[in-house]
C-alpha positions as CSV (number, residue, x, y, z in Angstrom):
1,X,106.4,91.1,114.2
2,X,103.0,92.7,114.5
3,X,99.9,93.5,112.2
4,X,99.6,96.7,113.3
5,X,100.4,99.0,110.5
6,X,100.4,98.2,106.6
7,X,103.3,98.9,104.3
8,X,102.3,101.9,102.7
9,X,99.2,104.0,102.1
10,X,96.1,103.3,100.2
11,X,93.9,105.4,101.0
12,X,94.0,106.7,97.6
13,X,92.9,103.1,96.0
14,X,89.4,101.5,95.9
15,X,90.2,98.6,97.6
16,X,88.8,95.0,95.9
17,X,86.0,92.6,97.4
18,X,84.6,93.5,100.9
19,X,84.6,91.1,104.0
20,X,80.9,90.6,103.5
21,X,81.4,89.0,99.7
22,X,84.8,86.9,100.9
23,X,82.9,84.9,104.0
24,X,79.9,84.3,101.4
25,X,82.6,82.1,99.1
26,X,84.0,80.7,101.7
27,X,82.8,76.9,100.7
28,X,82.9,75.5,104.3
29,X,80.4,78.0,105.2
30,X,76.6,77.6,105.5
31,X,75.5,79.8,103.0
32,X,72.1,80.3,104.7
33,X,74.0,81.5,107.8
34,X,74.7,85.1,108.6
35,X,78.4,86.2,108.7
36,X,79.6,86.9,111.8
37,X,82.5,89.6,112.3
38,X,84.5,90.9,115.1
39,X,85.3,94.5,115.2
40,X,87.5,96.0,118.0
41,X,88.8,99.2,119.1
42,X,90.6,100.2,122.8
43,X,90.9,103.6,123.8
44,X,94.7,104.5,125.0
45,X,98.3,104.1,122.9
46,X,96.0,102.6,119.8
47,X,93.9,105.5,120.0
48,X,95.0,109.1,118.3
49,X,92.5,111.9,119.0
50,X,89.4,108.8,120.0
51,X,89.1,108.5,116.4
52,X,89.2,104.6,116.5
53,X,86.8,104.3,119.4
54,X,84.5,107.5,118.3
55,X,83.8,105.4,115.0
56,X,83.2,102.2,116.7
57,X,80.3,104.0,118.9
58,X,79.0,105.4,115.8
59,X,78.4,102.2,114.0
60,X,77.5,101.1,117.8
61,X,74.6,103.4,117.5
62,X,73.4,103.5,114.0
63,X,72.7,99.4,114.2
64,X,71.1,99.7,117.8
65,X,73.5,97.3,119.0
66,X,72.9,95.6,122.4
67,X,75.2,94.7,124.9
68,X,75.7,91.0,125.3
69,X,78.9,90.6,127.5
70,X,81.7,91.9,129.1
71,X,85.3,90.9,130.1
72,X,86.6,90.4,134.1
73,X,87.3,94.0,134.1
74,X,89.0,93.7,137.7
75,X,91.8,91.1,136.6
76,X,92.9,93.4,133.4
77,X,92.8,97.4,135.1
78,X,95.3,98.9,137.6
79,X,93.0,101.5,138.9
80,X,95.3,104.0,139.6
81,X,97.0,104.1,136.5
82,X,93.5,104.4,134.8
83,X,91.1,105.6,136.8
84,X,87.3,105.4,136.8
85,X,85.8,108.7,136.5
86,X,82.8,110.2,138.0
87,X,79.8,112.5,136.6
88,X,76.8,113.8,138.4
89,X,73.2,114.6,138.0
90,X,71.3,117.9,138.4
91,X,71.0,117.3,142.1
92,X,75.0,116.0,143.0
93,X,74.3,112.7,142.6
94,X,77.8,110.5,141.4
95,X,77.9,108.0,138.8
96,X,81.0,105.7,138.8
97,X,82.2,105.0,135.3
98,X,84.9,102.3,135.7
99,X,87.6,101.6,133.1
100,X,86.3,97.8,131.2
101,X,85.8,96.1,128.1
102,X,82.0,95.7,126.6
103,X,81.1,93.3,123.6
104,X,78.0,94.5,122.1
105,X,75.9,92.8,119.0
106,X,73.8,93.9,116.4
107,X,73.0,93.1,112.5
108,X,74.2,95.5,110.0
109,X,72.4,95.8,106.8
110,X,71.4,93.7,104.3
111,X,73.3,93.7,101.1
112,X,71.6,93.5,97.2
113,X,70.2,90.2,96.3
114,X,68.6,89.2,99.5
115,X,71.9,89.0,101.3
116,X,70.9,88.4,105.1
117,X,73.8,90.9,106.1
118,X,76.2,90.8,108.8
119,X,76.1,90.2,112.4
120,X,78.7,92.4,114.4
121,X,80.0,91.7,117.8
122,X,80.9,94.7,118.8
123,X,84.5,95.0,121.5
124,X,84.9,98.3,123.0
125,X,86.9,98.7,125.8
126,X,90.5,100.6,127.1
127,X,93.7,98.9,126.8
128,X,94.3,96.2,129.7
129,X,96.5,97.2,132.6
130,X,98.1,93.8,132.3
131,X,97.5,90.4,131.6
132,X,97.2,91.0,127.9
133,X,97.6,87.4,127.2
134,X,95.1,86.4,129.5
135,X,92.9,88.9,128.3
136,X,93.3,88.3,124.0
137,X,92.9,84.1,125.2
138,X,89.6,85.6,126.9
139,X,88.5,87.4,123.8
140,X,89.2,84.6,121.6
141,X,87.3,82.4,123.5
142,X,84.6,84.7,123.1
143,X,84.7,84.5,119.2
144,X,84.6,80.8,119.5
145,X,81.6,80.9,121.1
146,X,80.0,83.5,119.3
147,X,81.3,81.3,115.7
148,X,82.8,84.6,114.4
149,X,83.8,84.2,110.9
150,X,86.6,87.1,110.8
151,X,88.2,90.1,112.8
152,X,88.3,93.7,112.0
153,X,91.0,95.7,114.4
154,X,90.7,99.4,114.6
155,X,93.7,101.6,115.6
156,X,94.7,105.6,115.3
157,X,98.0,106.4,115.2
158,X,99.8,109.8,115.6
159,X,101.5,111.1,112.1
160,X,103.0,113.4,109.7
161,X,99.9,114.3,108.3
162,X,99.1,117.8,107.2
163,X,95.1,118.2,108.3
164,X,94.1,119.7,105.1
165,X,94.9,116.6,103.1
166,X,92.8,113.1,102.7
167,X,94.1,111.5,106.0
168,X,95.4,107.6,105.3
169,X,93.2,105.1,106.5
170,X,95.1,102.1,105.8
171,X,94.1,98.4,106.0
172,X,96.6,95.3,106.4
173,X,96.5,92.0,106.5
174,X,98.9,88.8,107.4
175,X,96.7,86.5,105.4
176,X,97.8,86.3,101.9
177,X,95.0,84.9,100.5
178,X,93.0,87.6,102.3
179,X,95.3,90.2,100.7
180,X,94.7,89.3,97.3
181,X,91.0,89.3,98.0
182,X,90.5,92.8,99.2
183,X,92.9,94.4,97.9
184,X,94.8,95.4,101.1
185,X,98.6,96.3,102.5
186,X,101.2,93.3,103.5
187,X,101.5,94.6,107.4
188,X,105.4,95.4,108.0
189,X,105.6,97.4,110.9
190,X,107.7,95.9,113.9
191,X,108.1,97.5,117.2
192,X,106.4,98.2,120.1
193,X,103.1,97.6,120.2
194,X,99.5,97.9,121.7
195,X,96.7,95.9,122.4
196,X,95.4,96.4,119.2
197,X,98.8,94.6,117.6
198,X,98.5,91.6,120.2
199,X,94.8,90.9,119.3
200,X,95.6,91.4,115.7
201,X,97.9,88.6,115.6
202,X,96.4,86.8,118.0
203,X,93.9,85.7,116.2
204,X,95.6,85.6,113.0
205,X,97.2,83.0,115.1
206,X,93.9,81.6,115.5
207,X,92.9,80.6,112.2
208,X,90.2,84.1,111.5
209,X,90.7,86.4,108.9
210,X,91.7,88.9,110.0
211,X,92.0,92.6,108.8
212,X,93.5,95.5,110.9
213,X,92.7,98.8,109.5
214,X,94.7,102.3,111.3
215,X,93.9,106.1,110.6
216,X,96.7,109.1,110.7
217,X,95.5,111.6,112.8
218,X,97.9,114.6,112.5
219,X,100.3,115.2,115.5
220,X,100.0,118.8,116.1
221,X,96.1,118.7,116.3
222,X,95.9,115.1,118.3
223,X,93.4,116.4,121.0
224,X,89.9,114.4,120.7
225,X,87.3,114.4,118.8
226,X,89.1,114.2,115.4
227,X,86.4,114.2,113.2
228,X,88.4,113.7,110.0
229,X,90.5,111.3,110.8
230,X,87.1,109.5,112.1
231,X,85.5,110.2,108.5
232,X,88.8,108.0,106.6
233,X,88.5,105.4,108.9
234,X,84.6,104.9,108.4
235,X,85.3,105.0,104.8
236,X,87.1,101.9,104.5
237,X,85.1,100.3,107.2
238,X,82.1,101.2,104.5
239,X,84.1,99.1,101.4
240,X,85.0,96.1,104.1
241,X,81.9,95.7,105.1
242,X,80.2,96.6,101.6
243,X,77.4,99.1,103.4
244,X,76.6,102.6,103.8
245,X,76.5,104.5,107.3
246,X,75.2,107.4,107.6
247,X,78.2,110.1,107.8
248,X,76.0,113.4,106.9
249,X,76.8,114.7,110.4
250,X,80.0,113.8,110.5
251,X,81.3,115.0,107.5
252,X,79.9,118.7,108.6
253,X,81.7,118.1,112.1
254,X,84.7,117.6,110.1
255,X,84.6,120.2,107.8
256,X,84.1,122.3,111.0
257,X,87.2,121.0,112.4
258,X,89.5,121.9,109.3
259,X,88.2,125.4,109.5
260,X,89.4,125.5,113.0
261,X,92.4,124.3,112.5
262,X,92.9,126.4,109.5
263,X,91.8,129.4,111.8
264,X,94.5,128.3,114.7
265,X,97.2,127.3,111.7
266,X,97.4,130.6,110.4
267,X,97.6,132.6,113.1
268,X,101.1,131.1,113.8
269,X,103.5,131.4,111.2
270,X,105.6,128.9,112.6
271,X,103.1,126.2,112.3
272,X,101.3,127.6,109.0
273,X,105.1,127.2,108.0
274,X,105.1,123.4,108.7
275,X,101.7,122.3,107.6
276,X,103.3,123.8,104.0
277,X,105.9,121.7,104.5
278,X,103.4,118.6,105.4
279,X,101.6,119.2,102.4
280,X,104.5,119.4,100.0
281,X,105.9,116.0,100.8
282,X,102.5,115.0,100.9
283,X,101.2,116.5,97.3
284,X,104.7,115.0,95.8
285,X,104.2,111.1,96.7
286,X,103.6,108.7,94.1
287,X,100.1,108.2,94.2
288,X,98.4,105.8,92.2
289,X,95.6,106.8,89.5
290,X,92.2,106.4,90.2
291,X,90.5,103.9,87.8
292,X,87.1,103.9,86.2
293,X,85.7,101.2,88.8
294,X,86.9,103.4,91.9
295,X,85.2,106.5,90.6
296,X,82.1,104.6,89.8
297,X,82.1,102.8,93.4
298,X,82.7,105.9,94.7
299,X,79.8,107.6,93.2
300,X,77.8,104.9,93.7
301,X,78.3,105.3,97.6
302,X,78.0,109.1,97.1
303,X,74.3,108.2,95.4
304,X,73.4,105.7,98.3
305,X,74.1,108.8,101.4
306,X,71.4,110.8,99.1
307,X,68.8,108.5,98.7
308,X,69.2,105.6,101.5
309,X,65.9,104.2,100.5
310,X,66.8,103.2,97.1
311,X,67.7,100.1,96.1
């Protein structure tokens, strides 16, 4: 059985405490010490439309993270399966991008009430070749070393999801205890499964708390960027990790990227067809009400995009 999916959808629910707030009660934690968390995402099968691993360069970017280490790249890729790709410069020169796995670090913000914030140790890589297990006990070892407090997985996944609704971003977790603390799905999805699934429960396996959080990106408009689903899946990174990235630019991209779809839907009948369809079984699930707290949260965030200085 893997973590890779929750059991339903809430996307529509605030969720409860963030990973920042659980690591501070911890009581076998230094409270002077800076959390430390693991966030991964792998381009490949885990990886609808790049959404996963276009949000993890974001967040990449916006904290100025550094790279700090890498994995054996040549004992994990089968270069002819995937294959390094070359660009060139203004005058023909070739630059060799090979497939490989970087770990970057940075410090996110500090929270209210002179919280030091969080360290991140950014893992950005495409999915092994083989070796997996070689690989995740290479990872792992990493984390040890690096004394990271808990792991966030990232994963897109293709879906019947109509494009002009909210698109699910839905966190799991296998820890109960961790469950009840954020708020989050029970994971049962069994099957085949990616890189993202054998980390996942890997280190579940390992004794870190560990949440794995997976966006819908809609099947019939898969091709990358998707913008949207990118825009869900930073949302719920923003309440796990209790901060506030700056999404200006990418909500415009993907309120760009509906239009265009929008444009391309109705043209075709036959597809402008289905996406009513989509929408239908989507506007007719149970959904559950939003409270006074979520809207509040929610507005709250809304005020800190505005005003980023304020405190």
């Amino acid at each position: 059985m893997t973590t890779d999916r929750g059991s339903d959808d809430p996307t529509d629910r605030q969720l409860g405490a963030g990973l920042r707030s659980y690591l501070r009660r911890l009581d076998e934690r230094d409270p002077h010490r800076r959390p430390v968390i693991l966030m991964t995402a792998f381009e490949g099968w885990n990886d609808a439309g790049d959404a996963a691993t276009d949000v993890l360069d974001l967040i990449r970017e916006q904290i100025d993270a550094t790279e700090l280490d890498s994995l054996a790249d040549d004992d994990y890729y089968d270069y002819q399966f995937t294959r390094p790709t070359v660009s060139r410069d203004e005058d023909g020169r070739g630059t060799l991008t090979w497939p490989s796995t970087r770990v970057f670090r940075g410090v996110l913000d500090a929270g209210p009430g002179g919280d030091t914030g969080l360290e991140l140790l950014i893992v950005r890589g495409v999915e092994p070749s083989f070796r997996w297990r070689a690989f995740t006990a290479e990872l792992l070892a990493l984390a040890r070393r690096h004394r990271v407090d808990a792991v966030l997985t990232l994963g897109a996944l293709l879906a019947d999801a109509p494009h002009t609704r909210p698109l699910p971003a839905t966190p799991s977790s296998a820890d109960p205890q961790l469950r009840q603390a954020l708020g989050v799905s029970q994971p049962t999805y069994e099957g085949p499964t990616g890189i993202v699934g054998v980390v996942t429960d890997s280190a579940v396996d390992a004794g870190l708390p560990t949440v794995s959080v997976w966006v819908a990106v809609p099947h019939y408009v898969a091709q990358s960027p998707s913008p949207k689903a990118q825009m869900a899946l930073a949302g719920r990174i923003e309440e796990l990790l209790e901060t506030t990235l700056d999404l200006d630019l990418l909500a415009e991209d993907a309120q760009a990227w509906e239009r265009g779809v929008d444009e391309l839907a109705s043209a075709d009948p036959e597809v402008s067809a289905y996406v009513q369809q989509l929408e239908k079984a989507r506007d007719t699930e149970s959904l559950p009400e939003a409270s006074g707290e979520a809207i509040a949260r929610e507005f709250e965030r809304y005020l800190k995009r505005r005003d980023p200085g304020h405190g």
